[in-house]
MIZAZA-479947 format. One line per field, with one value per residue (C-alpha): residue in three letters; residue number from 1; z, x, y. Coordinates in Angstrom, 1 decimal, padded with zeros to 4 digits. Each point is the difference from the previous one (the first is absolute). Example, Ala and Ser with C-alpha at 12.3 -4.5 7.8 and 13.67 -1.06 7.14 Angstrom:
rest	ALA;SER
nr	1;2
pz	007.8;-000.7
px	012.3;001.4
py	-004.5;003.4
This chain:
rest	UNK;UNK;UNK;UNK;UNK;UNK;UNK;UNK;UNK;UNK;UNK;UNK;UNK;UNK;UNK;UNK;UNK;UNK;UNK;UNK;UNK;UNK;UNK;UNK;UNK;UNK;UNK;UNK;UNK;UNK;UNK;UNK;UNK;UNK;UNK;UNK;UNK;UNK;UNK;UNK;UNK;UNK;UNK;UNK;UNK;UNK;UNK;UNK;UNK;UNK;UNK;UNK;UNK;UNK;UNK;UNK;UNK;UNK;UNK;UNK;UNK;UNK;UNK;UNK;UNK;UNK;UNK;UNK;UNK;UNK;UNK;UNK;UNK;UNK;UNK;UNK;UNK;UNK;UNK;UNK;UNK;UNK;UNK;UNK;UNK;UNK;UNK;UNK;UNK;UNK;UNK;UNK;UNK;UNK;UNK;UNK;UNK;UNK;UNK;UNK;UNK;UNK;UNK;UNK;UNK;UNK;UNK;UNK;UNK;UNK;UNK;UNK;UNK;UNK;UNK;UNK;UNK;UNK;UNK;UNK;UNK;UNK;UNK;UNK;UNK;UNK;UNK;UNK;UNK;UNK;UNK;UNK;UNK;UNK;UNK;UNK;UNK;UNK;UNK;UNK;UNK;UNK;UNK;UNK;UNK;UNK;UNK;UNK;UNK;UNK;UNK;UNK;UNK;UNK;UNK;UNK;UNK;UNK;UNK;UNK;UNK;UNK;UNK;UNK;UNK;UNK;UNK;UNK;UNK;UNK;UNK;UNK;UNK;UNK;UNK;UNK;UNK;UNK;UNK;UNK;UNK;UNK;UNK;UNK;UNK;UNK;UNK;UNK;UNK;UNK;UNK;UNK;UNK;UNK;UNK;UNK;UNK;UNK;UNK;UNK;UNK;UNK;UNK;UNK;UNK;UNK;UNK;UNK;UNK;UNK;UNK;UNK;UNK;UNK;UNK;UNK;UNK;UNK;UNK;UNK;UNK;UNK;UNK;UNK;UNK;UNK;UNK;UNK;UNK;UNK;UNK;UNK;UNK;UNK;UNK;UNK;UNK;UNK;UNK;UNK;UNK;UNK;UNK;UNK;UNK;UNK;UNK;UNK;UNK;UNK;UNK;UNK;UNK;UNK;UNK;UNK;UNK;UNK;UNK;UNK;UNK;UNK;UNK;UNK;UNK;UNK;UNK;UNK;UNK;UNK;UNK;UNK;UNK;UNK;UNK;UNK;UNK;UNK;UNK;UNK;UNK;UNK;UNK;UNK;UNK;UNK;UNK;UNK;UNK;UNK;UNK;UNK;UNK;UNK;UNK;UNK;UNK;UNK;UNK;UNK;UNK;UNK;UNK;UNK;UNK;UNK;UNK;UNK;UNK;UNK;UNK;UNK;UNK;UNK;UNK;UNK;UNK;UNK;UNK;UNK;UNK;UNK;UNK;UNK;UNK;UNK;UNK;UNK;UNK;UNK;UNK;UNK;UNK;UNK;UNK;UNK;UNK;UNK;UNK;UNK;UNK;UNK;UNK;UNK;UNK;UNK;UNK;UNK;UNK;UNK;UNK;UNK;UNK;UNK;UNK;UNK;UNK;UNK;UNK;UNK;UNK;UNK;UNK;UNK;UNK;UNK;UNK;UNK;UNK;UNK;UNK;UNK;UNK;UNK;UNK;UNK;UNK;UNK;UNK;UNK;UNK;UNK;UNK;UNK;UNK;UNK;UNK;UNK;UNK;UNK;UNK;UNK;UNK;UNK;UNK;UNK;UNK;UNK;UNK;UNK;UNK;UNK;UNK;UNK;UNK;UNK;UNK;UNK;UNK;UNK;UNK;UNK;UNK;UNK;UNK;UNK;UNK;UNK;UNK;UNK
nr	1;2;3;4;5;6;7;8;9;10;11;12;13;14;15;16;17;18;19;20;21;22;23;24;25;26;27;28;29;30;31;32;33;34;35;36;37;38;39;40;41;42;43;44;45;46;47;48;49;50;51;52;53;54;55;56;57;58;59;60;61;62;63;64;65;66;67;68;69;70;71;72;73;74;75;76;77;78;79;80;81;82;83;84;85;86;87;88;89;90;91;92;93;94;95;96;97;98;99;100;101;102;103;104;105;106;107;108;109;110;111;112;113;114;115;116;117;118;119;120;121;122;123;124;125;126;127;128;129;130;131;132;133;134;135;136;137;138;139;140;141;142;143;144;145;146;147;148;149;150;151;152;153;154;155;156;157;158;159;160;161;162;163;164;165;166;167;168;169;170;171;172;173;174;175;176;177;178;179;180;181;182;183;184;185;186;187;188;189;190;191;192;193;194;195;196;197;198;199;200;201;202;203;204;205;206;207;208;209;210;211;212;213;214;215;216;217;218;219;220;221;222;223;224;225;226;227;228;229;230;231;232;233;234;235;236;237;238;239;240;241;242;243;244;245;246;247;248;249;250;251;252;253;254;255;256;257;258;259;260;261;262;263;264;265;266;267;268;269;270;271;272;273;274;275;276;277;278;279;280;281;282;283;284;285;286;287;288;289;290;291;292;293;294;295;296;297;298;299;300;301;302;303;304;305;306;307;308;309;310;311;312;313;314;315;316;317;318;319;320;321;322;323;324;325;326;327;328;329;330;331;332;333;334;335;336;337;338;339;340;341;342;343;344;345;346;347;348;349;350;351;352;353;354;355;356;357;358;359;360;361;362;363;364;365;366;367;368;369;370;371;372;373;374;375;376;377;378;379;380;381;382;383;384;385;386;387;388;389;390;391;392;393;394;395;396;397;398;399;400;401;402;403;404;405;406;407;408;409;410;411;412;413;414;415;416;417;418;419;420
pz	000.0;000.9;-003.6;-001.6;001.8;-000.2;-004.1;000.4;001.6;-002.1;-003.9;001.0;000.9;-003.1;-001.7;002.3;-001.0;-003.8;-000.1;002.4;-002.7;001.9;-001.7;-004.0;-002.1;-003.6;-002.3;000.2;003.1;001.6;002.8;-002.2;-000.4;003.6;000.3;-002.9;-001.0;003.1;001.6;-002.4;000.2;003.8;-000.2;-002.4;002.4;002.9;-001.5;000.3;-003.3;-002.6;-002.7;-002.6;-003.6;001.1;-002.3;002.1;002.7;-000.8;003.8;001.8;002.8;002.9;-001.4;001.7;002.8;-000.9;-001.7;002.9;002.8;000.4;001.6;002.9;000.6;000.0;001.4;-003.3;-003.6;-002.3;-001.7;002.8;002.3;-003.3;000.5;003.8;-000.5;-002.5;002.1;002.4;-001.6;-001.5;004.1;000.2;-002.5;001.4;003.4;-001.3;-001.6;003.0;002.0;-002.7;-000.1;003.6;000.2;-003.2;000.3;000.9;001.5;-002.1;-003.3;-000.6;000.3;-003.9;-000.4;002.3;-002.1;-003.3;001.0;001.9;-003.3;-002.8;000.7;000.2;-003.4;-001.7;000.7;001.7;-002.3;002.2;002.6;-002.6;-000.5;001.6;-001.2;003.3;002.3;-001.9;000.3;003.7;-000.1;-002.6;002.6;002.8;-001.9;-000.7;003.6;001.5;-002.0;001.8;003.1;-001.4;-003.4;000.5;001.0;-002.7;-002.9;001.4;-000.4;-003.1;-001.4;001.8;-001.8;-002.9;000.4;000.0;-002.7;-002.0;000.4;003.2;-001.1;-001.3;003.5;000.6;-002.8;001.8;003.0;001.2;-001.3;002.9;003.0;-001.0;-002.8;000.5;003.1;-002.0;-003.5;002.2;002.2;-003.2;-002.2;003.0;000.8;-003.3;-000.8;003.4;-000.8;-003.9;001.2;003.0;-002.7;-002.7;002.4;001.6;-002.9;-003.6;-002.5;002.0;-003.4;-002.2;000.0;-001.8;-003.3;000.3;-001.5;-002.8;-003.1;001.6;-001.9;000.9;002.5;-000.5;003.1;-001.1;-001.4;-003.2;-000.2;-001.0;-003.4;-000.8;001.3;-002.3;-003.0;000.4;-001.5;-003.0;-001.0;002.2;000.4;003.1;002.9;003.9;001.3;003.8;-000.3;003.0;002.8;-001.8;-002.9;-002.7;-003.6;-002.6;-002.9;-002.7;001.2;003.7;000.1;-001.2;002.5;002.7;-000.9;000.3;003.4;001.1;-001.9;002.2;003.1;-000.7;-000.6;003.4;001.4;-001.2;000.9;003.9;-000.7;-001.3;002.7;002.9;-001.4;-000.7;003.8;002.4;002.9;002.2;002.1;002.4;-003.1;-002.8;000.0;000.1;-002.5;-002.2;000.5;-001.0;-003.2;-000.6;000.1;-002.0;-002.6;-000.3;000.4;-003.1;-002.1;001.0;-002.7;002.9;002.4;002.1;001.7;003.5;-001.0;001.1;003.9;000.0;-001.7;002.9;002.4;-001.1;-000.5;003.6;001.4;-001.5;000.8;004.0;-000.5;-001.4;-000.5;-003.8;-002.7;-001.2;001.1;-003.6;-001.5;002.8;000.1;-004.3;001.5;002.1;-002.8;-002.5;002.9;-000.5;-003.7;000.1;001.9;-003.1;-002.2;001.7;001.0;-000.7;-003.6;-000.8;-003.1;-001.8;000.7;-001.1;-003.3;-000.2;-000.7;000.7;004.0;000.2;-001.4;001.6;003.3;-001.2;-001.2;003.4;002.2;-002.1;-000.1;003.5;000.7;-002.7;001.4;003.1;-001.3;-001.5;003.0;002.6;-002.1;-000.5;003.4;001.3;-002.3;000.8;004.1;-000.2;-003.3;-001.1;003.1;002.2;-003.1;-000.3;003.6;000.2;-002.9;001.5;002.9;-001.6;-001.7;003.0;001.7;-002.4;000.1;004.0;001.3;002.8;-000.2;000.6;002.7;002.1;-000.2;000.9;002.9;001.2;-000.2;002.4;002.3;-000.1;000.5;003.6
px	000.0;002.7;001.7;-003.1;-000.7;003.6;-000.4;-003.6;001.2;003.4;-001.7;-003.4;002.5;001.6;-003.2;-000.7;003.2;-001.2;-003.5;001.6;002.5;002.9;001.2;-000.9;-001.1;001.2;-002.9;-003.7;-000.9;-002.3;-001.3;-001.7;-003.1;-000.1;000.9;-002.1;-002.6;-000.6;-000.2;-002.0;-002.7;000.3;-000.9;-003.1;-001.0;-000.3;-002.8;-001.9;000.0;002.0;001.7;-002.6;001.2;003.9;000.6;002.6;-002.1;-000.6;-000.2;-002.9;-001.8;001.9;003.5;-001.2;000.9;003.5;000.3;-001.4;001.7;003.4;-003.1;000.7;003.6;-001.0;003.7;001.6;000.1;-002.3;002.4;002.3;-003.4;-000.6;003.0;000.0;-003.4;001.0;003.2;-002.7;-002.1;003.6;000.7;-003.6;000.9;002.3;-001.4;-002.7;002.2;002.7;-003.2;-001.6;003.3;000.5;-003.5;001.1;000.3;003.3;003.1;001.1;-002.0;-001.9;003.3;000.7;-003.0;000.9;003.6;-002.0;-001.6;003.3;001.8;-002.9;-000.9;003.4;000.7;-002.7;002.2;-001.9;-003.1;-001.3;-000.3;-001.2;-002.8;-003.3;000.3;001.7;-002.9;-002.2;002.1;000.1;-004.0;000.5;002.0;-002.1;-002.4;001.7;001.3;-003.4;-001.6;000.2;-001.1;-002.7;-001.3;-002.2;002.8;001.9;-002.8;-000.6;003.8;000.1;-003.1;001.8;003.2;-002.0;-001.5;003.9;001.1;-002.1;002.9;-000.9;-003.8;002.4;000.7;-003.0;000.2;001.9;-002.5;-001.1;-003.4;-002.6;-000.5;003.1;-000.9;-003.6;001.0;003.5;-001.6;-003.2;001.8;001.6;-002.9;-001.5;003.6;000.2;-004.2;-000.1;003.4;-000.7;-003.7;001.5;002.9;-002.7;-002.0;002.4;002.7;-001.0;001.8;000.6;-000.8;001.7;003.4;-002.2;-000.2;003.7;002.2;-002.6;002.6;003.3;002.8;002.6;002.3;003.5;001.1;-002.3;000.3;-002.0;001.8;003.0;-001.4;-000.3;003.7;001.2;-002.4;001.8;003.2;-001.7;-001.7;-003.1;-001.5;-001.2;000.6;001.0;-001.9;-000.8;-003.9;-002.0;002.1;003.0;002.2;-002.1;000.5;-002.6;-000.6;-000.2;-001.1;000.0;-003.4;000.4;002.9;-002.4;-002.9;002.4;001.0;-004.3;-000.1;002.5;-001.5;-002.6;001.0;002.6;-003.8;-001.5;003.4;-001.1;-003.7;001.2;002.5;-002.8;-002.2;002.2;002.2;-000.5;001.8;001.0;002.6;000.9;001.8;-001.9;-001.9;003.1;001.8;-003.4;000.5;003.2;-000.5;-003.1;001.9;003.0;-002.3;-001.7;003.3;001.8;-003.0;-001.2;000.4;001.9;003.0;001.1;003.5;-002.3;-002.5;003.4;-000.9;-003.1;001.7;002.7;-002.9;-002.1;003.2;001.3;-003.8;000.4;003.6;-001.4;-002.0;002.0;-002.6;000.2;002.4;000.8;003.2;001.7;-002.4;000.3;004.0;-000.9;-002.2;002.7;002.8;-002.1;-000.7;003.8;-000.5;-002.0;001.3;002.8;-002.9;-001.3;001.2;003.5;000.2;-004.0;001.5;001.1;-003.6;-001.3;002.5;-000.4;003.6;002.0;000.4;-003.7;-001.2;001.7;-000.7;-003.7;000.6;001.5;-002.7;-002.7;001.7;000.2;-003.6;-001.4;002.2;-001.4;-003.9;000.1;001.8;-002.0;-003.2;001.6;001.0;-003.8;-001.3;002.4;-000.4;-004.1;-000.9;002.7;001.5;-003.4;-001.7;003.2;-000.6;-003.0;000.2;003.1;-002.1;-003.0;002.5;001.4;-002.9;-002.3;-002.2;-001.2;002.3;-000.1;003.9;000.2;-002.5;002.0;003.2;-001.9;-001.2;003.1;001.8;-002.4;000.3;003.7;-000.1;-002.4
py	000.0;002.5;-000.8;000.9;003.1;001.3;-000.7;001.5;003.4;-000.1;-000.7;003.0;002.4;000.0;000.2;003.3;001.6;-000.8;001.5;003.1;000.3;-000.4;-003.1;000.4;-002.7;000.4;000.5;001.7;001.9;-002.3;001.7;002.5;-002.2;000.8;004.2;000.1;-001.8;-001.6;003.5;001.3;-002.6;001.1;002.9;-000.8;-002.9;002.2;002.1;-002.9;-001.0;-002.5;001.4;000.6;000.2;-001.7;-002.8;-000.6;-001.1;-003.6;-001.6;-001.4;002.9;-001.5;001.4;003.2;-001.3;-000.7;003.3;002.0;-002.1;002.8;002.1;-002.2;001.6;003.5;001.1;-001.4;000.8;-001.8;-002.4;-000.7;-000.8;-002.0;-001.4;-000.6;-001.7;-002.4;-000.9;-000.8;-002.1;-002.1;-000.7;-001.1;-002.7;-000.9;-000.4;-002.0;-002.4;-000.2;-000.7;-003.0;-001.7;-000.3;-002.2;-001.8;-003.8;-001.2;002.3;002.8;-001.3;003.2;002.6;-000.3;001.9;002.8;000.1;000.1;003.2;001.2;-000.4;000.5;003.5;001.8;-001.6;002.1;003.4;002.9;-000.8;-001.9;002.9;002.2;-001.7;-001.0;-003.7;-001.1;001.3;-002.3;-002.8;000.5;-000.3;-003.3;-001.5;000.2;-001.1;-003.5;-000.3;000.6;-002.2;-003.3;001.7;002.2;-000.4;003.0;002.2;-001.2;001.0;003.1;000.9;-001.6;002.3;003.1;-000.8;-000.5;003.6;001.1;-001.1;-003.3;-002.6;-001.6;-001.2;-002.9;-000.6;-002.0;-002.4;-002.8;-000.3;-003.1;-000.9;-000.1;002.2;001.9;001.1;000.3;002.3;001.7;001.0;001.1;002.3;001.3;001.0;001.7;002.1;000.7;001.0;002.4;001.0;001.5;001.6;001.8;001.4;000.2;001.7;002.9;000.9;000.6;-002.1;-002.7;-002.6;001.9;-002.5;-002.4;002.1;001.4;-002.9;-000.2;001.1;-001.0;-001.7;-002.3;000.7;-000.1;-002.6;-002.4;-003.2;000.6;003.1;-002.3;-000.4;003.8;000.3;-002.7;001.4;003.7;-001.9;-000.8;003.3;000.2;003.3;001.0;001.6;000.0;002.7;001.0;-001.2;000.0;000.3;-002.6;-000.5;-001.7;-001.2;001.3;-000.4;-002.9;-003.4;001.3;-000.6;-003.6;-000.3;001.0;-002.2;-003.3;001.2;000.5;-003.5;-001.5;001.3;-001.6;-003.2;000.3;000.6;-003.1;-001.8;000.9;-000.8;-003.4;-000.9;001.4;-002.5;-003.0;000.4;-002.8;001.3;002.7;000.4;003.2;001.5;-000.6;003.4;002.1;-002.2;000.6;003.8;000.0;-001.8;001.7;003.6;-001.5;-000.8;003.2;001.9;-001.7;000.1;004.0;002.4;001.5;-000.9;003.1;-000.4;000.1;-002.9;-002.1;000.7;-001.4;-003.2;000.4;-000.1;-002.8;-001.9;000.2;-000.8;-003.3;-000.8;000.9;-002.9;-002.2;-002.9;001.0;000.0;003.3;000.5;000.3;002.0;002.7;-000.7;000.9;003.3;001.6;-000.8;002.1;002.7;000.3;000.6;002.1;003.0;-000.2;000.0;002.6;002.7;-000.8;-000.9;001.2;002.1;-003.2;-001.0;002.9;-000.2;-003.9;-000.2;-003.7;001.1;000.8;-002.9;-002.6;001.1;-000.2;-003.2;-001.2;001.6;-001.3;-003.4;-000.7;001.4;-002.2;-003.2;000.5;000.7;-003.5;-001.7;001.6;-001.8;-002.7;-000.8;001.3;-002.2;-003.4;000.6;000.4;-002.0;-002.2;-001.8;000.2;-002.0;-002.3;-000.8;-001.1;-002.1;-001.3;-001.1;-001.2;-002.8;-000.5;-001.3;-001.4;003.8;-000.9;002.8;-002.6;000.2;003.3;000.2;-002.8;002.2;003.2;-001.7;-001.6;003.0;001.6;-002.2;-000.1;003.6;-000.3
């Protein structure tokens, strides 16, 4: 524990001195999102009403919250509240997961997740501080840890972080069928229905997010985007162009581009509905191994991938390797690797991006390669430990004795009574 907090306090004090400047990154300024925009939606949101008319506005009502929360350190500056806040929020995390692995089964077994988070986070440069992607996260996370002690806790959180930011409605789609999920989705569609009418209700525009990514493109970072990069050496025409709120390509077969990645969402969708359908068993990590495939899917197949979507992979990532009962340990070992790559992809080397040059590229290439390896082994491994081996089991013990089961019943029983 003391090796972890010592890493803890050592790695978020570096990212301090980066968002205060006093170390500089190479590359964009990244804390302008937050002495700039962030602050100017501030300032709107505290009228009482959204920012009507801002394409750039494209969250859920709830991101108010986040956006108005430096109001609770009146004594500091807007973005270094911003700033304290989110440093806040990071030590919750890691509290939470400190806490989890201490009750996981068998000595020591659930520290790799509280490393994972030590170590993810600080990899993603002072974007992640910059950024209200790692309050959410702190809300996904409790939402997975509570959920074997309170399914209704747990959905509400889930709707709430929902409210924040879309993502973490995935969170719910590895519950166990039953009571918990009769109780978990239940709470959640009430959070999030009393939730959107109270916003509805008191701040004008509070909808207006879901008409504001109506005519974007493709977004540089993303895997699709790959395509257009490669297509530029060979005489395409289009653009990259700051396009609401990121650096887009338009132009030419953009469109098509785009409609593939909707295309692919959907089919990661069906994938889920599939695999909900077909599982067989459940074990105490199942649901967080679910959300984390679930969110890997729709992060390699959005038209979108934002350097600070990475966090909430970091997040979801160290939940499961808390609870050890699953087998995600390589695809979030493949998560934190491409954390790394991306603060060279951005901010670091985000001109080659921008120019798609050789440098640019390949770091695309890299960071989209590991997220994709670990998309299809996260599903893969969900579906083999709750489809797969389950099903091999049982068929395994139907041969075994003759289809009575009677086998099976005699060991279960001697085995209690060995254990009186």
């Amino acid at each position: 524990m003391r090796l972890s907090l010592a890493a803890w306090a050592a790695t978020r004090t570096v990212l301090l001195l980066c968002v205060f400047k006093v170390i500089t990154v190479p590359g964009p300024d990244v804390t302008s999102d937050v002495s700039v925009i962030y602050h100017g939606w501030y300032e709107v949101l505290r009228t009482g009403s959204f920012p009507v008319g801002d394409v750039t506005w494209q969250y859920p009502p709830a991101a108010a919250l986040a956006i108005l929360s430096p109001a609770l350190l009146p004594f500091l500056a807007y973005p270094a509240a911003f700033y304290t806040l989110v440093c806040a929020a990071d030590a919750a995390v890691f509290a939470m997961l400190l806490y989890a692995s201490r009750r996981a089964p068998g000595r020591g077994r659930g520290r790799a997740g509280v490393w994972v988070w030590v170590a993810g986070v600080p990899l993603l440069g002072p974007t992640v501080y910059a950024r209200y992607d790692l309050m959410v996260t702190a809300v996904a996370v409790a939402a997975l840890l509570a959920l074997s002690r309170s399914p209704r806790a747990a959905g509400a959180l889930a709707a709430f972080g929902a409210l924040l930011k879309v993502w973490p409605a995935l969170l719910l789609a590895g519950t166990p069928r039953g009571r918990t999920t009769r109780v978990a989705w239940g709470a959640a569609v009430v959070t999030g229905l009393v939730l959107t009418a109270l916003f509805a209700a008191a701040m004008p525009g509070a909808l207006d997010f879901l008409t504001h990514q109506r005519d974007r493109g493709t977004e540089v970072e993303s895997v699709g985007a790959l395509v257009l990069h490669v297509a530029r050496h060979f005489g395409w025409e289009g653009q990259v162009l700051l396009n609401y709120g990121s650096v887009e390509f338009l132009g030419p077969h953009v469109e098509t581009v785009s409609t593939v990645a909707l295309v692919c969402s959907a089919a990661a969708f069906g994938w889920l509905l599939l695999w909900r359908l077909r599982a067989v068993e459940w074990t105490a990590s199942t649901a967080a191994d679910a959300a984390f495939a679930a969110v890997l899917l729709f992060t390699v197949t959005s038209r979108v991938i934002s350097p600070q979507y990475m966090v909430w992979l970091v997040g979801l990532a160290a939940v499961c390797a808390v609870l050890r009962t699953g087998r995600q340990g390589l695809p979030a070992l493949l998560v934190v690797v491409a954390t790394g790559v991306t603060l060279l992809e951005f901010p670091v080397y985000f001109g080659n991006v921008v120019a798609s040059d050789a440098l640019g590229v390949t770091l695309l290439v890299l960071r989209n390669g590991l997220l994709l390896t670990a998309a299809v082994l996260a599903c893969a491994r969900l579906w083999r430990t709750t489809v797969t081996e389950p099903r091999l089991r049982a068929a395994a013990g139907r041969d075994g004795d003759g289809g009575t089961g009677e086998a099976a019943g005699r060991e279960r029983a001697e085995d209690r009574l060995l254990s009186r």
